[in-house]
mmCIF file of the N, C-alpha and C atoms, coordinates in Angstrom:
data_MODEL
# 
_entry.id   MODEL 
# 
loop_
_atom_site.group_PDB 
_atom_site.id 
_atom_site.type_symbol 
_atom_site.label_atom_id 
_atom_site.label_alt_id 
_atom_site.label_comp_id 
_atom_site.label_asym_id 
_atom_site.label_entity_id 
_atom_site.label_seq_id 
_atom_site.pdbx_PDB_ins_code 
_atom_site.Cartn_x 
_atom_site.Cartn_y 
_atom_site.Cartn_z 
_atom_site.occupancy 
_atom_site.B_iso_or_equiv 
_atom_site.pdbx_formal_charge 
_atom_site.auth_seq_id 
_atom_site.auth_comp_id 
_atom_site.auth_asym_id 
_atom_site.auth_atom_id 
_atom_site.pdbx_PDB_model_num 
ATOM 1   N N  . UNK A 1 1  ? 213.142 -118.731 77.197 1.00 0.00 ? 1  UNK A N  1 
ATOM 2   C CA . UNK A 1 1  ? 213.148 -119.257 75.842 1.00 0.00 ? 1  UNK A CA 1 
ATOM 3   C C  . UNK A 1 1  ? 211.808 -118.932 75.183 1.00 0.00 ? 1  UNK A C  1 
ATOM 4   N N  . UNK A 1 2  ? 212.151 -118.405 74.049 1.00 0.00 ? 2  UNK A N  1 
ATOM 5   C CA . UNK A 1 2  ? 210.550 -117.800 73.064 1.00 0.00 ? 2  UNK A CA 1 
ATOM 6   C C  . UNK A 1 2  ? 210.346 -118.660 72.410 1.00 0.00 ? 2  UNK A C  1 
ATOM 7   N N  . UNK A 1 3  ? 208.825 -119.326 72.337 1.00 0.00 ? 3  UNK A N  1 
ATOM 8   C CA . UNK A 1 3  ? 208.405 -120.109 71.341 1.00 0.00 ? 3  UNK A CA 1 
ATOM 9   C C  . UNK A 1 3  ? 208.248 -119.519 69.963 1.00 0.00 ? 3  UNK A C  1 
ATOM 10  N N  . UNK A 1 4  ? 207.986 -120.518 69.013 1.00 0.00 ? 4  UNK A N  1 
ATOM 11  C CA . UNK A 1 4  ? 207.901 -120.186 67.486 1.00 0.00 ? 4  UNK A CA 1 
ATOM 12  C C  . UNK A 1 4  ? 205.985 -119.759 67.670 1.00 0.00 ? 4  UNK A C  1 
ATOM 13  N N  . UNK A 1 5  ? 205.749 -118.627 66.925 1.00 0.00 ? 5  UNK A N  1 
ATOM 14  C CA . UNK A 1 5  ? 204.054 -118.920 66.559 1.00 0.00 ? 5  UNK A CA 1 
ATOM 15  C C  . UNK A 1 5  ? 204.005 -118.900 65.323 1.00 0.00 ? 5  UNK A C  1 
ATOM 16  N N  . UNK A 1 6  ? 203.061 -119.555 64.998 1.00 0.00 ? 6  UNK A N  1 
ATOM 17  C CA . UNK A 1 6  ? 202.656 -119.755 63.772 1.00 0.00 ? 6  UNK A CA 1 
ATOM 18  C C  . UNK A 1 6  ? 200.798 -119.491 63.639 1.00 0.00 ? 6  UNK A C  1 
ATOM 19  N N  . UNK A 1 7  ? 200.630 -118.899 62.728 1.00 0.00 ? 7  UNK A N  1 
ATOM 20  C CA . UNK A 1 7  ? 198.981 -118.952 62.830 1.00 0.00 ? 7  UNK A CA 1 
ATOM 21  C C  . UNK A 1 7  ? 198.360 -119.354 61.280 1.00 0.00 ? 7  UNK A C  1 
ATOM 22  N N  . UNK A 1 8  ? 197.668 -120.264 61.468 1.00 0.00 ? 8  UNK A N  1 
ATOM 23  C CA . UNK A 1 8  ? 196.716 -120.521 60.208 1.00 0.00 ? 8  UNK A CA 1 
ATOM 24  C C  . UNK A 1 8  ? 196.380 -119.229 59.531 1.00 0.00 ? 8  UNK A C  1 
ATOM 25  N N  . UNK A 1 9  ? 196.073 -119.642 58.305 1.00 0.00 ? 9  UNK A N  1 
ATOM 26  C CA . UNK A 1 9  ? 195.332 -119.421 57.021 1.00 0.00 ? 9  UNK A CA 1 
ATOM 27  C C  . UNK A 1 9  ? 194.134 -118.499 57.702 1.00 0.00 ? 9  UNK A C  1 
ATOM 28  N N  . UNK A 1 10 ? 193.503 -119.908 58.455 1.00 0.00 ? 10 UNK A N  1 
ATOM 29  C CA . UNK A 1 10 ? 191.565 -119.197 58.701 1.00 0.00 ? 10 UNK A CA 1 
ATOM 30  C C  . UNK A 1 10 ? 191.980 -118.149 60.310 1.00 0.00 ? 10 UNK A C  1 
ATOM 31  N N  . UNK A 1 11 ? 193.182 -118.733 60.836 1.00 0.00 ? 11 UNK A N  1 
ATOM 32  C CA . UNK A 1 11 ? 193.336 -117.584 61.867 1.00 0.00 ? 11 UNK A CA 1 
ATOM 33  C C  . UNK A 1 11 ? 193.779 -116.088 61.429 1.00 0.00 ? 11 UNK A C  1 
ATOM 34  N N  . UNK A 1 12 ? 194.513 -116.020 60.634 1.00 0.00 ? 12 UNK A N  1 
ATOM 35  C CA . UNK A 1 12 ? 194.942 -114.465 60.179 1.00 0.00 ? 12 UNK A CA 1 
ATOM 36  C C  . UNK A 1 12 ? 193.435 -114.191 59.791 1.00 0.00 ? 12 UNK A C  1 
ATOM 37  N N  . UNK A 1 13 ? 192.284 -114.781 58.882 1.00 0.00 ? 13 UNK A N  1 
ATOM 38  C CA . UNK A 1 13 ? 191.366 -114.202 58.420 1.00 0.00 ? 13 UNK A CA 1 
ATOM 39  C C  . UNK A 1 13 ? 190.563 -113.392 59.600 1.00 0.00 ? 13 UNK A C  1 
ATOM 40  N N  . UNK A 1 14 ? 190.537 -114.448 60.495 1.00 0.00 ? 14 UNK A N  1 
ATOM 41  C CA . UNK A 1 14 ? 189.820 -114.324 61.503 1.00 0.00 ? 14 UNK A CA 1 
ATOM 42  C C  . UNK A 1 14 ? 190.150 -112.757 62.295 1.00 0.00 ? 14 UNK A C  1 
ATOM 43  N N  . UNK A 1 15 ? 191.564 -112.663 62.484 1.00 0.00 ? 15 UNK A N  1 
ATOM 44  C CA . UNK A 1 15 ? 192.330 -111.735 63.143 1.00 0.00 ? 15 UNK A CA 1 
ATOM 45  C C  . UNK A 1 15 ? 191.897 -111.012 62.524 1.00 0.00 ? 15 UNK A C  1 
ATOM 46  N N  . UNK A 1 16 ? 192.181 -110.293 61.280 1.00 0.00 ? 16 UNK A N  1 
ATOM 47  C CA . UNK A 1 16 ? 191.729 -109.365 60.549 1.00 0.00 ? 16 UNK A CA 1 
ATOM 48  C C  . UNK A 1 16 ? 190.629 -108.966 60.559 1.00 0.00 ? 16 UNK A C  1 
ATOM 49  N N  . UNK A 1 17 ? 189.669 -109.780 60.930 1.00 0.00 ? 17 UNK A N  1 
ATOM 50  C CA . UNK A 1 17 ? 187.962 -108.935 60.750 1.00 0.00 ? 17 UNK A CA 1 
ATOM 51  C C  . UNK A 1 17 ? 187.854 -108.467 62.456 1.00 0.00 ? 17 UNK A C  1 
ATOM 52  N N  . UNK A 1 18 ? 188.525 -108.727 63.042 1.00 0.00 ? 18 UNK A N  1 
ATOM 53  C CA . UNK A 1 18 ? 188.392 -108.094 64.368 1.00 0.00 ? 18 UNK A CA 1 
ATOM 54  C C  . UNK A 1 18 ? 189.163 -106.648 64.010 1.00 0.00 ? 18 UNK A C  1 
ATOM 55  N N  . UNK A 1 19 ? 188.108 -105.780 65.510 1.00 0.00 ? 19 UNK A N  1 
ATOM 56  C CA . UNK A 1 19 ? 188.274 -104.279 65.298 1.00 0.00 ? 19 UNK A CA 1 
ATOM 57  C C  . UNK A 1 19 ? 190.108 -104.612 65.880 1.00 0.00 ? 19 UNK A C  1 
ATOM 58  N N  . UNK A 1 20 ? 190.642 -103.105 64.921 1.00 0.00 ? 20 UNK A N  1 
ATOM 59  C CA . UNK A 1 20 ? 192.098 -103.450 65.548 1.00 0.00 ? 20 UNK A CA 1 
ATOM 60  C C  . UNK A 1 20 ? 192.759 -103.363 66.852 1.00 0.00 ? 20 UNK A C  1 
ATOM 61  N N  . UNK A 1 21 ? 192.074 -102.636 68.220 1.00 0.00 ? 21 UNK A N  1 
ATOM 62  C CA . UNK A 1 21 ? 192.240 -102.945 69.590 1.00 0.00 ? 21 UNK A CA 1 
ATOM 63  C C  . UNK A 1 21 ? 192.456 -104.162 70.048 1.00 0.00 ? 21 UNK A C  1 
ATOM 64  N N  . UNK A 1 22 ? 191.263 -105.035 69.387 1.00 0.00 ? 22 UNK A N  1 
ATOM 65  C CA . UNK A 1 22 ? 191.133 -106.132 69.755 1.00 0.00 ? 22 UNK A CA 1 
ATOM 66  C C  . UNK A 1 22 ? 192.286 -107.219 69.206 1.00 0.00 ? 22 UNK A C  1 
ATOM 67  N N  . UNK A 1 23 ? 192.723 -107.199 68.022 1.00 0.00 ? 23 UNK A N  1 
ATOM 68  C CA . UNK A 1 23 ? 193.467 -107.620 67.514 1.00 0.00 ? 23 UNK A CA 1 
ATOM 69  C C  . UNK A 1 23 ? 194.971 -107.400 68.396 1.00 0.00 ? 23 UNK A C  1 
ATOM 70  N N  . UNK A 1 24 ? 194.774 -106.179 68.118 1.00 0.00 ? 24 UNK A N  1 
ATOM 71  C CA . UNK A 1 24 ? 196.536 -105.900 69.003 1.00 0.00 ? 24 UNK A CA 1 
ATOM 72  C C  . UNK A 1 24 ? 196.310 -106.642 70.721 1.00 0.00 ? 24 UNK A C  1 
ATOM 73  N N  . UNK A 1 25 ? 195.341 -106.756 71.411 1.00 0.00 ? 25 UNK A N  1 
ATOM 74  C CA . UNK A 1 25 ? 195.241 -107.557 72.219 1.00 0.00 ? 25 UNK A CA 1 
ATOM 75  C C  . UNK A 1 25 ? 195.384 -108.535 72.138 1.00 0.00 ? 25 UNK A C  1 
ATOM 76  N N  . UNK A 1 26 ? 195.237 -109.334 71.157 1.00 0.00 ? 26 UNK A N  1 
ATOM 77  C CA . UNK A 1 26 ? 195.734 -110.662 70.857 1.00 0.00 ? 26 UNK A CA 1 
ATOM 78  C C  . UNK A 1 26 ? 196.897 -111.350 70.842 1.00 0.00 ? 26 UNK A C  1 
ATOM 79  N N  . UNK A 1 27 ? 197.173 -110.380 69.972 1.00 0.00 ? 27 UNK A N  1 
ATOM 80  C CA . UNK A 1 27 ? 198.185 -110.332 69.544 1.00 0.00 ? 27 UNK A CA 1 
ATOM 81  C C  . UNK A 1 27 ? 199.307 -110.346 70.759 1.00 0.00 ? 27 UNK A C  1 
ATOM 82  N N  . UNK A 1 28 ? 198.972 -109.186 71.862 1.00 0.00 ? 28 UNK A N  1 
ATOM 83  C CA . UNK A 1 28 ? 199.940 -108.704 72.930 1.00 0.00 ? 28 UNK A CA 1 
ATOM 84  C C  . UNK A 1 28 ? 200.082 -110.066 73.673 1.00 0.00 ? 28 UNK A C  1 
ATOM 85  N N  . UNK A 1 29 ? 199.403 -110.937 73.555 1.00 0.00 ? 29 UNK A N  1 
ATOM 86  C CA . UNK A 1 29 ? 198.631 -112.150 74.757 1.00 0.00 ? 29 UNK A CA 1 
ATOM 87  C C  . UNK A 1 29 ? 200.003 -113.488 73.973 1.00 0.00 ? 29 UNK A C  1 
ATOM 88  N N  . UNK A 1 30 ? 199.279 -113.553 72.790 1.00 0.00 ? 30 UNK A N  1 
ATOM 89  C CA . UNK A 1 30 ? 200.325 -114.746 71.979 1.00 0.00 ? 30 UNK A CA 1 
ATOM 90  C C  . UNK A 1 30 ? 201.851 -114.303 72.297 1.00 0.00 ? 30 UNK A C  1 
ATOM 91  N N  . UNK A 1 31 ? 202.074 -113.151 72.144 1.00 0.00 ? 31 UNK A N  1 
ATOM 92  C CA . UNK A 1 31 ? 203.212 -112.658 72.472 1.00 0.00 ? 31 UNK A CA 1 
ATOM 93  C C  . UNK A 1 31 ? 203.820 -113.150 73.601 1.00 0.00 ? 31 UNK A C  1 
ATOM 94  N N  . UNK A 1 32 ? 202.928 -112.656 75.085 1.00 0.00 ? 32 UNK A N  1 
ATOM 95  C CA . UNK A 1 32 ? 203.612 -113.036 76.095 1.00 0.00 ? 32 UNK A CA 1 
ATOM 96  C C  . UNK A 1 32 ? 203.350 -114.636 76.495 1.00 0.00 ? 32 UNK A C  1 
ATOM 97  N N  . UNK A 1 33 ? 202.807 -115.478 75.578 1.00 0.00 ? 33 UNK A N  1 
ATOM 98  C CA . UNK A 1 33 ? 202.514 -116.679 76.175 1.00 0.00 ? 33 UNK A CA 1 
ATOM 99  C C  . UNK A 1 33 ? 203.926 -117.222 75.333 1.00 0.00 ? 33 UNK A C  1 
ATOM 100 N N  . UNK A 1 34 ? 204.340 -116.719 73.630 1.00 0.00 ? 34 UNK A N  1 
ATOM 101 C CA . UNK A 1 34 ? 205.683 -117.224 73.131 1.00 0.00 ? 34 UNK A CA 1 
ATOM 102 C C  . UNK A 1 34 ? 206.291 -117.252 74.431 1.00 0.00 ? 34 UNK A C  1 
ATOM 103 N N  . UNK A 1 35 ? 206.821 -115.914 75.143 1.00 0.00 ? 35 UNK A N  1 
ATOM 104 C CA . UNK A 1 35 ? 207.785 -115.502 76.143 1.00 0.00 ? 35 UNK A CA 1 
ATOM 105 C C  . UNK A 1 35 ? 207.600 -116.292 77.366 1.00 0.00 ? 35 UNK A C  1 
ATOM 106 N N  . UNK A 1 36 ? 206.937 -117.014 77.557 1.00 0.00 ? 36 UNK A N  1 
ATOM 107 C CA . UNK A 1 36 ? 206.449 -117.494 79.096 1.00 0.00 ? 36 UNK A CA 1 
ATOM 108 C C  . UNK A 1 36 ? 205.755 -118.985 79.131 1.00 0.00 ? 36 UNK A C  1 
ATOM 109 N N  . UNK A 1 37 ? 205.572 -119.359 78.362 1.00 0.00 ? 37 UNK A N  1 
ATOM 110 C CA . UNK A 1 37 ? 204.914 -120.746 78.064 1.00 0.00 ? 37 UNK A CA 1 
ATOM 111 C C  . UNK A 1 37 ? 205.400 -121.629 78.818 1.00 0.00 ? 37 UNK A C  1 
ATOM 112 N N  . UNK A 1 38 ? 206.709 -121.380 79.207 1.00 0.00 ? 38 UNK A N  1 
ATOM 113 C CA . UNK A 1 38 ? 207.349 -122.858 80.417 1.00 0.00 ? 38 UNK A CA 1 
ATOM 114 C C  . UNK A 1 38 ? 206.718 -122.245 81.751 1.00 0.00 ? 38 UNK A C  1 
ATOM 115 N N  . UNK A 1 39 ? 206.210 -120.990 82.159 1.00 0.00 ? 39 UNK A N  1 
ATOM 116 C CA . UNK A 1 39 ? 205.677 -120.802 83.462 1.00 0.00 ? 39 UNK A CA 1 
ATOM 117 C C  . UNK A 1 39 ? 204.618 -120.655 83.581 1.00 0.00 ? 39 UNK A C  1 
ATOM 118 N N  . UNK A 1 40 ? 203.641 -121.524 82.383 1.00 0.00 ? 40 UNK A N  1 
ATOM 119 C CA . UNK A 1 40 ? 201.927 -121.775 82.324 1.00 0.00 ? 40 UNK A CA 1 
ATOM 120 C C  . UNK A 1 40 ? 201.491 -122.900 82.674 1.00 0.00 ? 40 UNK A C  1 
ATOM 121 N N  . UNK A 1 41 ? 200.349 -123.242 82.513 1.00 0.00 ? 41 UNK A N  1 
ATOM 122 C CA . UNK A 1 41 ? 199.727 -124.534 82.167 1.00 0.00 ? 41 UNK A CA 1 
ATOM 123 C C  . UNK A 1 41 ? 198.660 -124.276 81.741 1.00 0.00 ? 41 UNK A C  1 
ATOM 124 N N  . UNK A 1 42 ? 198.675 -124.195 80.137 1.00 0.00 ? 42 UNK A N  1 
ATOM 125 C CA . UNK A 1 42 ? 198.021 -124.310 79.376 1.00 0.00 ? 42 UNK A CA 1 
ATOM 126 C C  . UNK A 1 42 ? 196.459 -125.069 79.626 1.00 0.00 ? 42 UNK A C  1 
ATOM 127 N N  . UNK A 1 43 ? 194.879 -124.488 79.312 1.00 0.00 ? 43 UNK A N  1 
ATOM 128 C CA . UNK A 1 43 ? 193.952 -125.760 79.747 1.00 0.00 ? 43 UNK A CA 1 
ATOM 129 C C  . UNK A 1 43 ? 193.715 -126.171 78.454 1.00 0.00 ? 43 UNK A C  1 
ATOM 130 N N  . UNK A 1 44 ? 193.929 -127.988 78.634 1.00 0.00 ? 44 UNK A N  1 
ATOM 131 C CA . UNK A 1 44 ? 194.129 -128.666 77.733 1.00 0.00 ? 44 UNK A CA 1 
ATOM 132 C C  . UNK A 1 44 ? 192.282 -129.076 77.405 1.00 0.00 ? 44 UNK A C  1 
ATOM 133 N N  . UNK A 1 45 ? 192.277 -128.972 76.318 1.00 0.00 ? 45 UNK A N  1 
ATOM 134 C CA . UNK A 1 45 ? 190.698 -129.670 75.778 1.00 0.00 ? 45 UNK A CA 1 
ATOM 135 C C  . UNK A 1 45 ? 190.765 -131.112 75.450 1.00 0.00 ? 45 UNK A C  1 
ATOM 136 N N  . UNK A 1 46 ? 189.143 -131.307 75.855 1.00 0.00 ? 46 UNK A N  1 
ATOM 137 C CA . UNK A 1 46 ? 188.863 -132.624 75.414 1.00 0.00 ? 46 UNK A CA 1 
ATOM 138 C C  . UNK A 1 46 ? 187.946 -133.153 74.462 1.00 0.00 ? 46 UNK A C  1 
ATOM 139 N N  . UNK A 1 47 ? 187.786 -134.487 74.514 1.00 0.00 ? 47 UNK A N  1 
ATOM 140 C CA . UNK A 1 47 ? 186.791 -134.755 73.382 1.00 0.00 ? 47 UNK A CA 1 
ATOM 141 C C  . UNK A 1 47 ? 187.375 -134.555 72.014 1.00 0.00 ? 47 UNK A C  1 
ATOM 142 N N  . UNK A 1 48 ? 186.688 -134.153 71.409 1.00 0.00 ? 48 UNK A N  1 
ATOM 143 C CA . UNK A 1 48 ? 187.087 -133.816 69.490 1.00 0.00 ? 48 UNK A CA 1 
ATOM 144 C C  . UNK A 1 48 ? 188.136 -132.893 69.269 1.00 0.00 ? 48 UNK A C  1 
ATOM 145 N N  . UNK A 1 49 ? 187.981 -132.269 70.354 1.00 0.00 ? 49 UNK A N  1 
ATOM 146 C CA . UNK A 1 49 ? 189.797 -131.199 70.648 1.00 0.00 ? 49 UNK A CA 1 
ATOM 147 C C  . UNK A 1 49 ? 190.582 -131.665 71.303 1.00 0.00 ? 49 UNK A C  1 
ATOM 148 N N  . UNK A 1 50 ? 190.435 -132.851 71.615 1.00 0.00 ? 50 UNK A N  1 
ATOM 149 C CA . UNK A 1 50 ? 191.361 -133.336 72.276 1.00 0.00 ? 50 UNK A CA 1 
ATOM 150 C C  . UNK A 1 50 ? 192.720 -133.198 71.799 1.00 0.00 ? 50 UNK A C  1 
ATOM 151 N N  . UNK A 1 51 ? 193.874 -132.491 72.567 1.00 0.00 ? 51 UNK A N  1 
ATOM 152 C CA . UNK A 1 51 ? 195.625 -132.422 71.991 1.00 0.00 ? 51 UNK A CA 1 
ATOM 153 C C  . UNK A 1 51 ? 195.325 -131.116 71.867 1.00 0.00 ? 51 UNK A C  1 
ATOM 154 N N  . UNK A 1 52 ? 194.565 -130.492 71.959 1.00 0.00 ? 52 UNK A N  1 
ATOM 155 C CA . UNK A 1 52 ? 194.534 -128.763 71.629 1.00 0.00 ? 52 UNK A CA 1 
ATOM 156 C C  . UNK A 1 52 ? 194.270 -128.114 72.944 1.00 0.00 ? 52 UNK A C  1 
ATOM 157 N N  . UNK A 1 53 ? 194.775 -126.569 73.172 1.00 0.00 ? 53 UNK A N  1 
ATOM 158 C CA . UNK A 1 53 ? 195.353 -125.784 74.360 1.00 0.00 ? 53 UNK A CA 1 
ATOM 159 C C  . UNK A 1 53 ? 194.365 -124.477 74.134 1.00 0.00 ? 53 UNK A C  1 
ATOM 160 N N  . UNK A 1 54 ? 193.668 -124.060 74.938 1.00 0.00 ? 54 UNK A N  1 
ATOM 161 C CA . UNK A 1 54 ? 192.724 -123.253 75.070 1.00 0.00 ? 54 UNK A CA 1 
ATOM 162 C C  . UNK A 1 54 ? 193.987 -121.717 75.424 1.00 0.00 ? 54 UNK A C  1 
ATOM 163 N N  . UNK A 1 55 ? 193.597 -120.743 74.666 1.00 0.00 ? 55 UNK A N  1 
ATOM 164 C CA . UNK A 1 55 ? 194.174 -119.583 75.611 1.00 0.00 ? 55 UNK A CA 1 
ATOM 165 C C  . UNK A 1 55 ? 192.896 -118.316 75.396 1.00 0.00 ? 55 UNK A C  1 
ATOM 166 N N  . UNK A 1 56 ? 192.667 -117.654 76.798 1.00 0.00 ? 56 UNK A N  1 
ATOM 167 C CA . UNK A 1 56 ? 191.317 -116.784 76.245 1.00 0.00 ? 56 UNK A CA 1 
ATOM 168 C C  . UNK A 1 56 ? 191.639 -115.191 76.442 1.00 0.00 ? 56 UNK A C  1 
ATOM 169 N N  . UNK A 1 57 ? 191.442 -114.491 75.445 1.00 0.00 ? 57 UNK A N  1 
ATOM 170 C CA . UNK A 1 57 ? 191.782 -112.945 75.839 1.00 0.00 ? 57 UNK A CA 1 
ATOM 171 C C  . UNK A 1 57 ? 190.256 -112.884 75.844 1.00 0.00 ? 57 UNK A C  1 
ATOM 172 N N  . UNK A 1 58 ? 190.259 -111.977 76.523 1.00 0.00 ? 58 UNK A N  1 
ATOM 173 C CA . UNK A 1 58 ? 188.816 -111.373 77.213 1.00 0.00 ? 58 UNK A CA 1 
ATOM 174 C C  . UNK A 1 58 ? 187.896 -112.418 76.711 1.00 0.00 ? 58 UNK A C  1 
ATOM 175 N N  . UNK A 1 59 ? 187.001 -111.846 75.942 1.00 0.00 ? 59 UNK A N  1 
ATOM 176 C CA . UNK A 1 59 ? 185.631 -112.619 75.214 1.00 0.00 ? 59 UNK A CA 1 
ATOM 177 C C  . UNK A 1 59 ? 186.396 -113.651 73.843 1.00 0.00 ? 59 UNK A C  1 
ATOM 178 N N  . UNK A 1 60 ? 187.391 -113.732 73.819 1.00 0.00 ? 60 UNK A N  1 
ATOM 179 C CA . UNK A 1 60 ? 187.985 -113.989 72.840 1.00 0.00 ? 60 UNK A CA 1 
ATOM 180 C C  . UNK A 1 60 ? 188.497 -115.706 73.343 1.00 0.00 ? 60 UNK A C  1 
ATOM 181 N N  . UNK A 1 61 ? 188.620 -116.453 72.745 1.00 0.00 ? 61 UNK A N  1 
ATOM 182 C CA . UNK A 1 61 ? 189.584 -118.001 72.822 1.00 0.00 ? 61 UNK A CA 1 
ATOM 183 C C  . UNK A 1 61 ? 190.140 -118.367 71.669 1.00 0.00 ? 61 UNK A C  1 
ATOM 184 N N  . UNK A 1 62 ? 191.650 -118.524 71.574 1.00 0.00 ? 62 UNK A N  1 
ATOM 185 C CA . UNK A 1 62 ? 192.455 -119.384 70.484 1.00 0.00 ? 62 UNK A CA 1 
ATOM 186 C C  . UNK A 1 62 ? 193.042 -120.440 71.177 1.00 0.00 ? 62 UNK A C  1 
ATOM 187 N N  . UNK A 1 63 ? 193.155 -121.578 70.287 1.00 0.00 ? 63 UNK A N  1 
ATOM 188 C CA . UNK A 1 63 ? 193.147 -122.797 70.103 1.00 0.00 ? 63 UNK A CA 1 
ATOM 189 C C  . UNK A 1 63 ? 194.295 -122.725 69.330 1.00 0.00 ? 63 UNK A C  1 
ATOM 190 N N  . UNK A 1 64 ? 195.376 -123.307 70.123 1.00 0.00 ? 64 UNK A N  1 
ATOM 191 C CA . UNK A 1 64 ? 196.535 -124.254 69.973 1.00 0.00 ? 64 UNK A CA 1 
ATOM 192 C C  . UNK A 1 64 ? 197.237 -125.730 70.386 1.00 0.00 ? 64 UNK A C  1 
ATOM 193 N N  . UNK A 1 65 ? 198.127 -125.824 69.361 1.00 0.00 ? 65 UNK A N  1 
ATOM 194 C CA . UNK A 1 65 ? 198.500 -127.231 69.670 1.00 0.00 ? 65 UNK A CA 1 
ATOM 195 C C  . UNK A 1 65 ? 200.024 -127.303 69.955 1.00 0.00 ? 65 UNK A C  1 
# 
């Protein structure tokens, strides 16, 4: 089962100023986490992020909920 993604406003901005390798890496990553998300476990943050889901491509981390 594929999840829905959705990305913010300040995330597309964000995406966009990255070189486009990097981007399509991202991109490839959200992809397979839609496709696979029931056979993860997400690391959950705490504190002031608390309820939000860390995922990291290389040097890179997005933040979902």
């Amino acid at each position: 089962m594929a999840y829905f993604v959705e990305f913010s406003h300040e995330a597309i901005a964000d995406l966009e100023a990255l070189a486009p390798i990097i981007q399509e890496r991202i991109l490839r990553k959200v992809r397979w986490l839609s496709d696979n998300f029931e056979n993860v476990s997400p690391q959950a943050l705490s504190a002031n992020l608390s309820g939000l889901f860390k995922l990291r491509v290389g040097d890179y981390r997005a933040l979902s909920d």
